[in-house]
N, C-alpha and C positions, 0 to 999 in steps of 0.2 A: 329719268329719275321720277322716282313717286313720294307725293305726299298723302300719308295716313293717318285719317283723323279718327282718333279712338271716341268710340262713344262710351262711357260707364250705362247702363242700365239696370243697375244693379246698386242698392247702397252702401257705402265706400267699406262697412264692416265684410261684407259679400266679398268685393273687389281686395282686401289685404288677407282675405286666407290661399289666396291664389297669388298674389304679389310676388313670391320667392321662385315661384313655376313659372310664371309669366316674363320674367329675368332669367331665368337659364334656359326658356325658348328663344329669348329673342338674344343673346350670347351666343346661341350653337351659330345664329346668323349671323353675328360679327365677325364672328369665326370666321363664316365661310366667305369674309367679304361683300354680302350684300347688304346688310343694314349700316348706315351713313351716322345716324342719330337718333336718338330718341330720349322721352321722356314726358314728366306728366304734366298737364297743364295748371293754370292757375285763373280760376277756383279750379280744385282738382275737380272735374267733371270727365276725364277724359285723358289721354295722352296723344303726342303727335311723335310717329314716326317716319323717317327718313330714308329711302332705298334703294338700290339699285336694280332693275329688272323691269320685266313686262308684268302688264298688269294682271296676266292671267295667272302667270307663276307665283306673284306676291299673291292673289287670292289661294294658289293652293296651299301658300306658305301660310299663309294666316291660321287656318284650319286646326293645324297642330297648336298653336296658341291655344293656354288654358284658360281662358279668358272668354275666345269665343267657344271651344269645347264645355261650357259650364252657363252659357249664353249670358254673360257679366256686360257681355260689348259689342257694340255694332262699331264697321266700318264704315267709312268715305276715303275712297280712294281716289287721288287725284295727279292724273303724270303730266309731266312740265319737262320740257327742252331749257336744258339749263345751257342758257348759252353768255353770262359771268359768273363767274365763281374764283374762287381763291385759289391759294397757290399750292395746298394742300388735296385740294383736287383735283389738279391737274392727273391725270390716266386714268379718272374713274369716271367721269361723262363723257 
């Protein structure tokens, strides 16, 4: 599993004209079952996303993000062996 820390570098007016694009990229990945969770932090500076995959293939996923396509955001990516979780994830780790 990976964890994605969204950086904003951009001021939040920047970051909400891209907001509605930046949700139907990270949807098509719900879709296809790799993203777990997301959303925005608090102070919004950033969001944290949740995923399943290597970490090479989330960096290519990233890419298509309009977000980083617009240079709004920097990542940190960080993968962890999740070895408790809930009963809702049992078959996805």
């Amino acid at each position: 599993m990976l964890i994605i820390d969204v950086i904003y570098t951009k001021p939040l007016e920047e970051i909400d004209k891209y907001l509605v694009a930046h949700r139907a990229f990270l949807q098509r990945y719900y879709d296809l079952g790799i993203l777990i969770a997301s959303g925005p932090k608090n102070p919004r500076v950033g969001g944290i996303i949740i995923a399943l995959g290597s970490q090479e293939a989330i960096e290519k996923i990233l890419q298509e993000d309009p977000f980083y396509q617009h240079e709004l955001a920097s990542y940190k990516i960080t993968e962890f062996q999740a070895v408790k979780y809930c009963e809702a994830l049992k078959g996805m780790v």
